[in-house]
Structures are given as structure tokens and as C-alpha cells.
PDB file of N, CA, C and O in Angstrom:
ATOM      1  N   UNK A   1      13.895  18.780  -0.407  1.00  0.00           N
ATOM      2  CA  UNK A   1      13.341  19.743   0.545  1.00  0.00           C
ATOM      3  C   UNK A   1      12.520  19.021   1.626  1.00  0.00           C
ATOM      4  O   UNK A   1      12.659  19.199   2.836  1.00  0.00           O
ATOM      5  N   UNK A   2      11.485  18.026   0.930  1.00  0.00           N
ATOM      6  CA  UNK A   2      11.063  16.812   2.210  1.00  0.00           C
ATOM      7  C   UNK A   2      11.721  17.047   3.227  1.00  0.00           C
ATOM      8  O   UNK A   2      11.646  17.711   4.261  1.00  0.00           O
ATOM      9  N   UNK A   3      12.563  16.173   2.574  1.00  0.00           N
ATOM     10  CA  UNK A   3      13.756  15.030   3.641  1.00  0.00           C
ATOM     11  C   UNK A   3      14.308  15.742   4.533  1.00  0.00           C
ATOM     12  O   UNK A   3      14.226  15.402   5.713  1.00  0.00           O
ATOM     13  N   UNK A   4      15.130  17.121   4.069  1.00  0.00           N
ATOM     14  CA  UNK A   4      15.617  17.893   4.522  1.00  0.00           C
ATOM     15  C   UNK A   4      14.092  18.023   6.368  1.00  0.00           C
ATOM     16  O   UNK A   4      14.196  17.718   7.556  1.00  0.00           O
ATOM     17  N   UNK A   5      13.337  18.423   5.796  1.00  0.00           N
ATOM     18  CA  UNK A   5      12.543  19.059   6.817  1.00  0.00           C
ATOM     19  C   UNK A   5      11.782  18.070   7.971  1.00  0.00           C
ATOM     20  O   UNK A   5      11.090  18.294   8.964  1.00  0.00           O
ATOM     21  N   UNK A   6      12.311  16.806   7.266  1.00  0.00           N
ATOM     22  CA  UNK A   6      11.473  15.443   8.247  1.00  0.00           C
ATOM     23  C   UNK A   6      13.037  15.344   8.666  1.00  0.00           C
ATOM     24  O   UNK A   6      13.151  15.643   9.854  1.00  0.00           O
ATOM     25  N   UNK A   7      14.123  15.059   8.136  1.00  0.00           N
ATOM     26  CA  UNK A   7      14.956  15.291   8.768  1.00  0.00           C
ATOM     27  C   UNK A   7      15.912  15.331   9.628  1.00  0.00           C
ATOM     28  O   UNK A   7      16.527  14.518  10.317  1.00  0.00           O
ATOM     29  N   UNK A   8      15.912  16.730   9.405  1.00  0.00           N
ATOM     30  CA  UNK A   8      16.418  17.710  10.054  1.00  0.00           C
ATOM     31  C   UNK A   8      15.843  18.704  11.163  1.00  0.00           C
ATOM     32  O   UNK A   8      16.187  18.791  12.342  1.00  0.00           O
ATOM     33  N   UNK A   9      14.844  19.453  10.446  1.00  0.00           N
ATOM     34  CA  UNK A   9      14.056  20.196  11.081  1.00  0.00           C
ATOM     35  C   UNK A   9      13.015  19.682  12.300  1.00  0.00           C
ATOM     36  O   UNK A   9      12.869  20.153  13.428  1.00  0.00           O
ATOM     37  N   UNK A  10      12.302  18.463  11.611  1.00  0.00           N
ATOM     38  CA  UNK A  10      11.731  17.963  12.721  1.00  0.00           C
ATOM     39  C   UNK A  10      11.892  16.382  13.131  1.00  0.00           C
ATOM     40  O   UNK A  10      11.051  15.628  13.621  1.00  0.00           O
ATOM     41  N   UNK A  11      13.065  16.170  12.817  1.00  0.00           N
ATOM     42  CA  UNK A  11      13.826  15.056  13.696  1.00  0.00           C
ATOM     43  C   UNK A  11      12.919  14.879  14.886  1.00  0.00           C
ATOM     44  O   UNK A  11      11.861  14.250  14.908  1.00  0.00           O
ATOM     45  N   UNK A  12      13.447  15.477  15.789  1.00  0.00           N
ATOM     46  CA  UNK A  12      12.832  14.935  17.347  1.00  0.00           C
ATOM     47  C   UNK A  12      11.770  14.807  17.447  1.00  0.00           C
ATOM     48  O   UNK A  12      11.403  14.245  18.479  1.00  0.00           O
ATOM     49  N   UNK A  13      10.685  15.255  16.431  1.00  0.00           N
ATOM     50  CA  UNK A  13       9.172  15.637  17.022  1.00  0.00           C
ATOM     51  C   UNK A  13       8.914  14.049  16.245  1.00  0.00           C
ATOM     52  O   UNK A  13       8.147  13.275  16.819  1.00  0.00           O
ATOM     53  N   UNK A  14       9.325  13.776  15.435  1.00  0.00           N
ATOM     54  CA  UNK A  14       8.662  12.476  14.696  1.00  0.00           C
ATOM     55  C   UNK A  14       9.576  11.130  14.886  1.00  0.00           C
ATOM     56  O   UNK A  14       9.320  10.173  14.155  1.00  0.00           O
ATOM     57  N   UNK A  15      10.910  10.998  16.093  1.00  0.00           N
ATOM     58  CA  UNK A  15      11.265   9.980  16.457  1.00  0.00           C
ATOM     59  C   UNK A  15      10.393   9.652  17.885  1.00  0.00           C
ATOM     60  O   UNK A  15      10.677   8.629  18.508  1.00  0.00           O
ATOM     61  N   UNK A  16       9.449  10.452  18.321  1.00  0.00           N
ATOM     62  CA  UNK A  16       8.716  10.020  19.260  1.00  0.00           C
ATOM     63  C   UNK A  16       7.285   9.774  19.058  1.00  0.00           C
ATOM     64  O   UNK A  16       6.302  10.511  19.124  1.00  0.00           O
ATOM     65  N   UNK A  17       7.479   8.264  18.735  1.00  0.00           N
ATOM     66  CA  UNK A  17       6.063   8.421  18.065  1.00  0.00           C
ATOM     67  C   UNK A  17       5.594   6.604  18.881  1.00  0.00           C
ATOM     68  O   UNK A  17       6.233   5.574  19.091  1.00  0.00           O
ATOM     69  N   UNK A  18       4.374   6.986  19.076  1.00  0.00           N
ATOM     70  CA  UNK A  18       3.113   5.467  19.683  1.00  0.00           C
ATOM     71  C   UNK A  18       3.714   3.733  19.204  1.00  0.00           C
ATOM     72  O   UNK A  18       3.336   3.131  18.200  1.00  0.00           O
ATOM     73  N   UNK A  19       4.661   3.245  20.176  1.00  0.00           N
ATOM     74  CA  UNK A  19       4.419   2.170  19.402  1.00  0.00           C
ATOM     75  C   UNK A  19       3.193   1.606  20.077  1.00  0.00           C
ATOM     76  O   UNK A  19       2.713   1.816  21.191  1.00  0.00           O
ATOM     77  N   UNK A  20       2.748   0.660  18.856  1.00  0.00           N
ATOM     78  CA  UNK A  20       2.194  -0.717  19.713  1.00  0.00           C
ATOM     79  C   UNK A  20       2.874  -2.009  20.118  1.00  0.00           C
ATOM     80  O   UNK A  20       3.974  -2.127  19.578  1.00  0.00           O
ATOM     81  N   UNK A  21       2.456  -3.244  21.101  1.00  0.00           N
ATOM     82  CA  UNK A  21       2.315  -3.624  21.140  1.00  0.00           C
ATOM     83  C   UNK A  21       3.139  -4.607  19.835  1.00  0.00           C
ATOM     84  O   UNK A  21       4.316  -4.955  19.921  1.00  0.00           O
ATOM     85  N   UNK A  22       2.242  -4.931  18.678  1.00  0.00           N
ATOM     86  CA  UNK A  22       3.628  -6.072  17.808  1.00  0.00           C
ATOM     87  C   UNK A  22       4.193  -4.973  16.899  1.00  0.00           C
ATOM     88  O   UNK A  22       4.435  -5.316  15.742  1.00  0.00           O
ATOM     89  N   UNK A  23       4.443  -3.681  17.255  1.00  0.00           N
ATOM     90  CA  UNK A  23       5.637  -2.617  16.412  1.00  0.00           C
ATOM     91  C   UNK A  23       6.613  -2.960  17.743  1.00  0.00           C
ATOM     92  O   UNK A  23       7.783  -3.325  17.626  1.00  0.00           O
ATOM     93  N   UNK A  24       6.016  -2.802  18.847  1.00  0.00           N
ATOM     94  CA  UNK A  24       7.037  -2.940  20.288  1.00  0.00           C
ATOM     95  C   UNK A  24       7.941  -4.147  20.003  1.00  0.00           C
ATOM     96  O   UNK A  24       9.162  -4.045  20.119  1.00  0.00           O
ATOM     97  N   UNK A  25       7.278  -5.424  19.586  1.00  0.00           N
ATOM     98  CA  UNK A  25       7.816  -6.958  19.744  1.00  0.00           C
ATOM     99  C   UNK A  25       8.366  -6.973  18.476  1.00  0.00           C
ATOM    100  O   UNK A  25       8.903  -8.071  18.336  1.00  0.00           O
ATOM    101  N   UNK A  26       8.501  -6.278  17.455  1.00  0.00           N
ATOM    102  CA  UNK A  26       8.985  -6.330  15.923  1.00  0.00           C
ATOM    103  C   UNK A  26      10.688  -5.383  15.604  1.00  0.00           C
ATOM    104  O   UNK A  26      11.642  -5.630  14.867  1.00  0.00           O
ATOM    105  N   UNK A  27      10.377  -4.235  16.610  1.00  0.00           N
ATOM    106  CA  UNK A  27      11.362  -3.441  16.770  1.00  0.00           C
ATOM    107  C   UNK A  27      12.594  -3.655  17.943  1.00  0.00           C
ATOM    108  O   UNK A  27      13.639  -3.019  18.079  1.00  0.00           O
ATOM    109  N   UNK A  28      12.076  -4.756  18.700  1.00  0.00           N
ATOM    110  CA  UNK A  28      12.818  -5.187  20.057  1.00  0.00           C
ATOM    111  C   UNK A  28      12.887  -4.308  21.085  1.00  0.00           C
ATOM    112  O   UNK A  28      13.867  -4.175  21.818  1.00  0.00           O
ATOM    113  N   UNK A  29      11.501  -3.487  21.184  1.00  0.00           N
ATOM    114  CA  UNK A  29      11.055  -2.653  22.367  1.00  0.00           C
ATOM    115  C   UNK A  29      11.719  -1.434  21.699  1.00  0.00           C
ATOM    116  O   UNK A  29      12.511  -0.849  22.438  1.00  0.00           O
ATOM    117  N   UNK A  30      11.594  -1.004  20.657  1.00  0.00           N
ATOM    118  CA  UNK A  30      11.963   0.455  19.941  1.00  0.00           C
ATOM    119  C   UNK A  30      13.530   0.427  19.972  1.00  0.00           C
ATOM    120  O   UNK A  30      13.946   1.340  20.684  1.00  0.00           O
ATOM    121  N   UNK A  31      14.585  -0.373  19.396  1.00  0.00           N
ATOM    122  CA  UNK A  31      15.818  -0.668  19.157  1.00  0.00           C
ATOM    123  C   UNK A  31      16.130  -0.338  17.928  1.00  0.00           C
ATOM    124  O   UNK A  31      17.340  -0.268  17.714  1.00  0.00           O
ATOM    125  N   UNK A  32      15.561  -0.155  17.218  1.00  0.00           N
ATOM    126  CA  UNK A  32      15.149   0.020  15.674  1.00  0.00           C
ATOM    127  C   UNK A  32      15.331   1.460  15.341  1.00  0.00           C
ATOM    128  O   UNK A  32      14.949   2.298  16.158  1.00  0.00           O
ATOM    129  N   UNK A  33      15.896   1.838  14.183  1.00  0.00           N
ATOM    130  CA  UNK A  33      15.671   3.231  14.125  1.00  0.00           C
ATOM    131  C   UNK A  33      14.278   3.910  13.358  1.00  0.00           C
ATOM    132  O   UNK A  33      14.322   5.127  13.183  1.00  0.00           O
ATOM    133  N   UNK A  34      13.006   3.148  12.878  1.00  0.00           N
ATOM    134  CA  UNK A  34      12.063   3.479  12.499  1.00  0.00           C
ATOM    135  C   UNK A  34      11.379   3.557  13.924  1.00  0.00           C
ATOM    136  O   UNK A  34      10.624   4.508  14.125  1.00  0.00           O
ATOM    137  N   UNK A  35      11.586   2.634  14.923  1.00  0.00           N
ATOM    138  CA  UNK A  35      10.636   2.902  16.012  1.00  0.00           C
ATOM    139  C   UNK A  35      11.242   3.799  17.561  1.00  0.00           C
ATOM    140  O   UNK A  35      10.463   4.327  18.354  1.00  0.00           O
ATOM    141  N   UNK A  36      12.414   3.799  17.685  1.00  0.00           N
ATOM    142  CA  UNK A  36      13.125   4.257  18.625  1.00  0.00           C
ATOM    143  C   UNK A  36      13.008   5.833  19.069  1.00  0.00           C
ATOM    144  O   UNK A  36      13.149   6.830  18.359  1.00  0.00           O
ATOM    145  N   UNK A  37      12.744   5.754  20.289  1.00  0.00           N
ATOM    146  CA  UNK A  37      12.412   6.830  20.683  1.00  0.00           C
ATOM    147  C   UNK A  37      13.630   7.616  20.813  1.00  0.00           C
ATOM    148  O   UNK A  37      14.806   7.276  20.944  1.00  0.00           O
ATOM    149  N   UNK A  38      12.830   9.204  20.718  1.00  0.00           N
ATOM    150  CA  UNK A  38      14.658  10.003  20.636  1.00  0.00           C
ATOM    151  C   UNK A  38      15.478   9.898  21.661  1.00  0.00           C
ATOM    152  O   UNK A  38      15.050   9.604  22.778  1.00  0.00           O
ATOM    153  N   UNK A  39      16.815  10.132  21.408  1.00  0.00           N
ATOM    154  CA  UNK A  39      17.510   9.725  22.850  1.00  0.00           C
ATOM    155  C   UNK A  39      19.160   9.579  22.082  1.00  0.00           C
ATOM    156  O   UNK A  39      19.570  10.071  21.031  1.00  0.00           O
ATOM    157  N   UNK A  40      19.837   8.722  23.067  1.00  0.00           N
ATOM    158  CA  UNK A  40      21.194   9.020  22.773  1.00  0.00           C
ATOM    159  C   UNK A  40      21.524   8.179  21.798  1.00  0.00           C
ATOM    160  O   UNK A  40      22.351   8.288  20.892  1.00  0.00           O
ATOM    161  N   UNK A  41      20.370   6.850  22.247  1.00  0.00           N
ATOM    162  CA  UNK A  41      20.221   5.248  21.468  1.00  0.00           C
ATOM    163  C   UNK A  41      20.142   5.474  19.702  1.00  0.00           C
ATOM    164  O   UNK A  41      20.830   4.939  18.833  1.00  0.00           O
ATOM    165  N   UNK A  42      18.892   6.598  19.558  1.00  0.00           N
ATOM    166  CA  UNK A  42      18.186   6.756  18.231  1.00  0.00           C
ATOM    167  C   UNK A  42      19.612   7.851  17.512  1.00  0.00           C
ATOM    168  O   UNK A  42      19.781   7.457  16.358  1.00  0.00           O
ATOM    169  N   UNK A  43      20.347   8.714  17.749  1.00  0.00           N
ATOM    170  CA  UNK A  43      20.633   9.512  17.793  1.00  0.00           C
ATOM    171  C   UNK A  43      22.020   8.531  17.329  1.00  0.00           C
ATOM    172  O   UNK A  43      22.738   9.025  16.459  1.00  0.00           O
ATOM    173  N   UNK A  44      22.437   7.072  17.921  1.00  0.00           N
ATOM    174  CA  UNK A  44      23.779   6.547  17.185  1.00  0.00           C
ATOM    175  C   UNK A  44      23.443   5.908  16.407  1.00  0.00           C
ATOM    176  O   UNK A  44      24.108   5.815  15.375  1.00  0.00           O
ATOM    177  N   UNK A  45      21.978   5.028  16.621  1.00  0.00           N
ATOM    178  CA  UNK A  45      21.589   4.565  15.160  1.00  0.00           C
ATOM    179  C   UNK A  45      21.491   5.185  13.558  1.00  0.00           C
ATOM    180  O   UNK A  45      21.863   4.946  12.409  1.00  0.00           O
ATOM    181  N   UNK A  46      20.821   6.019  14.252  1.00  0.00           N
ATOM    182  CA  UNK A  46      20.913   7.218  13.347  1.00  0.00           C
ATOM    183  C   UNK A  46      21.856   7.782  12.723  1.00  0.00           C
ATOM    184  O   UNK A  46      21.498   8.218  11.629  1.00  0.00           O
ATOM    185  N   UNK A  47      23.016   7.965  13.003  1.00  0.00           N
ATOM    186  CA  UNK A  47      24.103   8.336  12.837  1.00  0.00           C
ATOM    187  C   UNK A  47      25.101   7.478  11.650  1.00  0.00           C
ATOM    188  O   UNK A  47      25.696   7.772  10.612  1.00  0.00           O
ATOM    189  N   UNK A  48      24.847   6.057  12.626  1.00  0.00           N
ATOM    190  CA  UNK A  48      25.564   4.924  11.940  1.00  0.00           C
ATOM    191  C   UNK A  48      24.599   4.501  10.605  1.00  0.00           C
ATOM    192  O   UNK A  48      24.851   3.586   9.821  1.00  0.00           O
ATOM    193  N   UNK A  49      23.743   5.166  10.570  1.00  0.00           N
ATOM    194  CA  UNK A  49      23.090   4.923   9.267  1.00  0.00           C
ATOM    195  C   UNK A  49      23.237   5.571   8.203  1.00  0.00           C
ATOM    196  O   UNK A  49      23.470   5.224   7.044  1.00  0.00           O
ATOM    197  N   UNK A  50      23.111   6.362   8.602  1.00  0.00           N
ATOM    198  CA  UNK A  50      23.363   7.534   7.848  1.00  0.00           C
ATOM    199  C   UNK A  50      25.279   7.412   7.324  1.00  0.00           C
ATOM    200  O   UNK A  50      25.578   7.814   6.199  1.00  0.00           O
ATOM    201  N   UNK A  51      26.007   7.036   7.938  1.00  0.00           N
ATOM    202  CA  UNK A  51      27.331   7.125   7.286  1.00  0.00           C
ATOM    203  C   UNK A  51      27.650   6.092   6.656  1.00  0.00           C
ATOM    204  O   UNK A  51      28.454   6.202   5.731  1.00  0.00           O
ATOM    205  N   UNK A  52      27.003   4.593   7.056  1.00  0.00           N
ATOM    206  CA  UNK A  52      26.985   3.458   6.760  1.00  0.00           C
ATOM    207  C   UNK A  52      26.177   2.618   5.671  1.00  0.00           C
ATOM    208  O   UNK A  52      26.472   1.557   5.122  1.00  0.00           O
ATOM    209  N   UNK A  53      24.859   3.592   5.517  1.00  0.00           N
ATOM    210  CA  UNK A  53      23.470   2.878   4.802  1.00  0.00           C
ATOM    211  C   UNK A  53      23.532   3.603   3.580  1.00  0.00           C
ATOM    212  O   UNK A  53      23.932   3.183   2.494  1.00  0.00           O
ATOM    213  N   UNK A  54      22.908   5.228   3.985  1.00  0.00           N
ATOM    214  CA  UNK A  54      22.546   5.918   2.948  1.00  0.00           C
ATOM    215  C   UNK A  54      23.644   6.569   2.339  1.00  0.00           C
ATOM    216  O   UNK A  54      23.238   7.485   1.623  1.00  0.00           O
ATOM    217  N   UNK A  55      24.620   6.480   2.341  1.00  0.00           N
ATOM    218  CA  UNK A  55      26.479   7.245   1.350  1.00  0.00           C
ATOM    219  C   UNK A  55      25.134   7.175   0.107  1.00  0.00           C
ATOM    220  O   UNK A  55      23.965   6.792   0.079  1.00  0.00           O
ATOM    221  N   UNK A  56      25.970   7.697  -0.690  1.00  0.00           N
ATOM    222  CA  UNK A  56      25.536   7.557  -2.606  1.00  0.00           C
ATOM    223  C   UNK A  56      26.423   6.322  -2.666  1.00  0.00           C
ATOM    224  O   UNK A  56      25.827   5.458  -3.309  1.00  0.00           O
ATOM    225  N   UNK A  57      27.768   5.843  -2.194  1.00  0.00           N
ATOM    226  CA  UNK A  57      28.608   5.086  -2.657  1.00  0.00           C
ATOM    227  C   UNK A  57      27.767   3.345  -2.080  1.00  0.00           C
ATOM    228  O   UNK A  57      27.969   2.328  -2.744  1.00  0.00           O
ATOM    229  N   UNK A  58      26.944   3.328  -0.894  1.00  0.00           N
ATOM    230  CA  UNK A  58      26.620   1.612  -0.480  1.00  0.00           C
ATOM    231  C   UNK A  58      24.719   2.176  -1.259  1.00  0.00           C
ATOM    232  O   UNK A  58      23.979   1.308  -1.721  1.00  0.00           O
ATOM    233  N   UNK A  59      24.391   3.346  -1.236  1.00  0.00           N
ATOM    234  CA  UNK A  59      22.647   2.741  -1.868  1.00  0.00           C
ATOM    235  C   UNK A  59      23.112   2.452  -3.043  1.00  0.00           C
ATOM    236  O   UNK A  59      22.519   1.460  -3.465  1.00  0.00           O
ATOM    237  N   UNK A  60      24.130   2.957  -4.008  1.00  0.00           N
ATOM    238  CA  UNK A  60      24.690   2.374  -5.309  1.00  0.00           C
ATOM    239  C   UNK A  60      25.009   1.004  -5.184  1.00  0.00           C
ATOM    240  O   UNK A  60      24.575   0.231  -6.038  1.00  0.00           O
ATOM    241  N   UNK A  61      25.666   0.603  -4.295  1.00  0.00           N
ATOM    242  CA  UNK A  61      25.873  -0.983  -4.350  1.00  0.00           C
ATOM    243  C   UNK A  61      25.408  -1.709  -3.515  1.00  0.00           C
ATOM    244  O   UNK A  61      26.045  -2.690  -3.131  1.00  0.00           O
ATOM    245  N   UNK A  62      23.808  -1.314  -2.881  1.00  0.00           N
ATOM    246  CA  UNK A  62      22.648  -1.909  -2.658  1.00  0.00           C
ATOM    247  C   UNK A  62      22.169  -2.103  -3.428  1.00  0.00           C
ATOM    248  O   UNK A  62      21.778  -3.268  -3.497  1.00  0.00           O
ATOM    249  N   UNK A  63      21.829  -1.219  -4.541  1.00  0.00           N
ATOM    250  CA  UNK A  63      20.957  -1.219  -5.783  1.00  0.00           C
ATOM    251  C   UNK A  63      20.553  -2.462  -6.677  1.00  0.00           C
ATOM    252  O   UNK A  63      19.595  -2.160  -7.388  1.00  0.00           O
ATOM    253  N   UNK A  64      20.919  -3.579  -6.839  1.00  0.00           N
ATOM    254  CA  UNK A  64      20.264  -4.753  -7.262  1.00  0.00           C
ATOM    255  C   UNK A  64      19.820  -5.324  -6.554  1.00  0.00           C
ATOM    256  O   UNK A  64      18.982  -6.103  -7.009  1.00  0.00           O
ATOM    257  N   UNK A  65      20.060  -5.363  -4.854  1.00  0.00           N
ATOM    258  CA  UNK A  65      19.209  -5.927  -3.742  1.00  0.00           C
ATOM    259  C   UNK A  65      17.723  -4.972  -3.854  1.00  0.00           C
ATOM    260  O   UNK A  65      16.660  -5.569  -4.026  1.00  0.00           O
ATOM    261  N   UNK A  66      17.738  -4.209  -3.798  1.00  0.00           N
ATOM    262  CA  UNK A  66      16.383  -3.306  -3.560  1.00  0.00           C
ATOM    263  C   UNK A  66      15.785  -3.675  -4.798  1.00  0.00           C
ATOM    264  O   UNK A  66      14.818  -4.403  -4.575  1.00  0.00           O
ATOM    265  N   UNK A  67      15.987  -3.446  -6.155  1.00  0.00           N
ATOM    266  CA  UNK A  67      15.693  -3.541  -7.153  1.00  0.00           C
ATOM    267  C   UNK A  67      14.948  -5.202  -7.296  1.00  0.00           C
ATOM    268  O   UNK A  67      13.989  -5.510  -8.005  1.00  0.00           O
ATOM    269  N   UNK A  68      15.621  -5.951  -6.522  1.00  0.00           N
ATOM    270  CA  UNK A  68      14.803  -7.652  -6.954  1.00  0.00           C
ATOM    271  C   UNK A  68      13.887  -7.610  -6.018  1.00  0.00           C
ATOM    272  O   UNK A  68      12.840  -8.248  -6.128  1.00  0.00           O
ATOM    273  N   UNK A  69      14.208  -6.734  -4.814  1.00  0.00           N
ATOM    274  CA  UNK A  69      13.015  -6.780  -3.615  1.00  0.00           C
ATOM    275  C   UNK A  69      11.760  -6.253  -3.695  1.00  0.00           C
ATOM    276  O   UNK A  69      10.764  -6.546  -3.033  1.00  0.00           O
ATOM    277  N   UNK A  70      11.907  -5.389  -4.628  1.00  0.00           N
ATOM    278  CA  UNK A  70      11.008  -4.563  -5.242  1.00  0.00           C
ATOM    279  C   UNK A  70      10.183  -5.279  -6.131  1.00  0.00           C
ATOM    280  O   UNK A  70       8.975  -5.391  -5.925  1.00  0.00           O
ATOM    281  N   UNK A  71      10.913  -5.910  -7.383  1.00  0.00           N
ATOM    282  CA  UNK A  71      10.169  -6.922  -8.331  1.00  0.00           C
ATOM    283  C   UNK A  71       9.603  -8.102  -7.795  1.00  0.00           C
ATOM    284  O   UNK A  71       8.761  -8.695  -8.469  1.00  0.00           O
ATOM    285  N   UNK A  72       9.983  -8.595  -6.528  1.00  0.00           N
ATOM    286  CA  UNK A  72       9.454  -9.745  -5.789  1.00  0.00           C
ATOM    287  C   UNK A  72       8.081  -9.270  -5.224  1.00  0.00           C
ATOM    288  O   UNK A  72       7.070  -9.918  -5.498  1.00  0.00           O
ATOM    289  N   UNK A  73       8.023  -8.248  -4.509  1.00  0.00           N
ATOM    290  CA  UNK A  73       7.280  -7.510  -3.869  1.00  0.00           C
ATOM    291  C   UNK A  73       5.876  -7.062  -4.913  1.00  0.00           C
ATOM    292  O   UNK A  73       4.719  -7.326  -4.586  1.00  0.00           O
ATOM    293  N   UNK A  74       6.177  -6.488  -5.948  1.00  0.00           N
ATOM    294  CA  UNK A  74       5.232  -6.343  -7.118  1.00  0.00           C
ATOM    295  C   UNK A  74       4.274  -7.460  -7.535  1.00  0.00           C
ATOM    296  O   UNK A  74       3.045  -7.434  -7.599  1.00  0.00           O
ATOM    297  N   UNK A  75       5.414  -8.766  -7.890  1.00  0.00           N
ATOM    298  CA  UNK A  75       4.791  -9.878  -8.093  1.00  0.00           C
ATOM    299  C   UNK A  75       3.942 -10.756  -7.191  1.00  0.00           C
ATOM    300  O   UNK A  75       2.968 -11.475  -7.415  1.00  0.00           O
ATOM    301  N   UNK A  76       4.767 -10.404  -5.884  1.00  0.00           N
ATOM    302  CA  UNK A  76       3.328 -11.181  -4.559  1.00  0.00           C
ATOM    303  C   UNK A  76       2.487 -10.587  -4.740  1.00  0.00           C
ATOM    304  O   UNK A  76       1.464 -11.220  -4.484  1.00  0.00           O
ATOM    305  N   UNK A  77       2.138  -8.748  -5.376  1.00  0.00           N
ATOM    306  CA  UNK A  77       1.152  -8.150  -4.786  1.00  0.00           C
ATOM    307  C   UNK A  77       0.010  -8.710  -6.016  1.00  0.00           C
ATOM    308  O   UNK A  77      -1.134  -9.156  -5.920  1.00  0.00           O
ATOM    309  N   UNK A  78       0.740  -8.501  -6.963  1.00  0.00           N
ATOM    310  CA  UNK A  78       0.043  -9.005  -8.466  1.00  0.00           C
ATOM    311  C   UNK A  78      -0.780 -10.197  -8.587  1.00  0.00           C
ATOM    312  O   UNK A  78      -1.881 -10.402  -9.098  1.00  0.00           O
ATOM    313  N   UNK A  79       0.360 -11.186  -7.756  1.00  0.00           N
ATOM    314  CA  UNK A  79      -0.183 -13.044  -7.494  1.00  0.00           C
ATOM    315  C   UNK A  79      -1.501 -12.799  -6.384  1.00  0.00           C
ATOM    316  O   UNK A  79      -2.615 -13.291  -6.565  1.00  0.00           O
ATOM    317  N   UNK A  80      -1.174 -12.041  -5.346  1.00  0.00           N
ATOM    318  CA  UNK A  80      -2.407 -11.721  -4.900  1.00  0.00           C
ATOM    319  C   UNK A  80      -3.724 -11.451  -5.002  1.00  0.00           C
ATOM    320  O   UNK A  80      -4.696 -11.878  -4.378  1.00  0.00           O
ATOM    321  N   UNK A  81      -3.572 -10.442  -6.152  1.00  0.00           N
ATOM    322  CA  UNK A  81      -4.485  -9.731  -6.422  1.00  0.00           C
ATOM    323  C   UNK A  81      -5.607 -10.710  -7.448  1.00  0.00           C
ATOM    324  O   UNK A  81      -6.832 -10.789  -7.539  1.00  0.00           O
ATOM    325  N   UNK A  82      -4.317 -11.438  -8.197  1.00  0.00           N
ATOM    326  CA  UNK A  82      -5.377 -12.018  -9.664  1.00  0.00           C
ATOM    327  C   UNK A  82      -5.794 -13.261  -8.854  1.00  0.00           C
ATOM    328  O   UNK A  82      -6.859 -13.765  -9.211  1.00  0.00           O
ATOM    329  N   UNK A  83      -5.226 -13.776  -7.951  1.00  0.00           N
ATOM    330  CA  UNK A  83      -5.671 -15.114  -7.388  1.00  0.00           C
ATOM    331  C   UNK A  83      -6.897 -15.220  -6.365  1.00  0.00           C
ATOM    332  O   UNK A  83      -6.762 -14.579  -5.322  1.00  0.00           O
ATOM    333  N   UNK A  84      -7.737 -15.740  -6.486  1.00  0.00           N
ATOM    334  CA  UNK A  84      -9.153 -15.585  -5.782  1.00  0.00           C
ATOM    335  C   UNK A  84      -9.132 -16.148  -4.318  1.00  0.00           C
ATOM    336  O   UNK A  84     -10.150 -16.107  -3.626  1.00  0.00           O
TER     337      UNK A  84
END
């Protein structure tokens, strides 16, 4: 129901959103589909992601990439934390 409503429903209102400065230089001036402003640009990224990224059939056979990125990610935060 989220997802559905970030979306769908309010798609446009939350692809226009403040970059800064190193989100600007990180995203390649909003090229990105987390930073890209709405438009025709965000709208094929978007698209191609959605048919290309998120299927059930490629996050299934993403799934051990995310899964070690995740356990890597845990463990920097862990090594972090206990290390002074």
C-alpha cells in the first residue's frame, strides 16, 4: 500500500526534490533515477527500471548480490562501532 502511494499516486510530487551540490556531482546533475527531476528523462529511467531491475524474476537473481552487500555493510558498521 506504501509503495503503491509513493509510487504511483505521488510520483511527481516526490521526483522533484532539492538536490545539493555533491547529490548534484554524485547523480551527474540529477541523471539518476533517485535524484532526477520529473520529466521525460526520469519517466524512461523509470520505466527501464522498473521492467529491467525490479521483475520478481532479476530481484530473484540479484538476491545473493544484495544479500553479501548487506552482510558487508553490517560488518563495516559493527567494525566501526567496536573500534575506537
Amino acid at each position: 500500500e506504501l509503495a503503491k502511494e509513493v509510487l504511483k499516486e505521488n510520483d511527481q510530487q516526490l521526483a522533484d526534490r532539492h538536490r545539493s551540490r555533491s547529490a548534484a556531482k554524485f547523480s551527474r546533475d540529477g541523471k539518476d533515477l533517485i535524484w532526477a527531476d520529473y520529466g521525460p528523462h526520469y519517466v524512461k529511467v523509470r520505466k527501464v527500471c522498473t521492467l529491467e531491475l525490479f521483475s520478481p524474476k532479476r530481484l530473484e537473481a540479484l538476491r545473493p548480490i544484495r544479500e553479501d552487500e548487506v552482510a558487508a555493510m553490517v560488518e563495516s558498521i559493527f567494525n566501526d562501532c567496536t573500534n575506537p
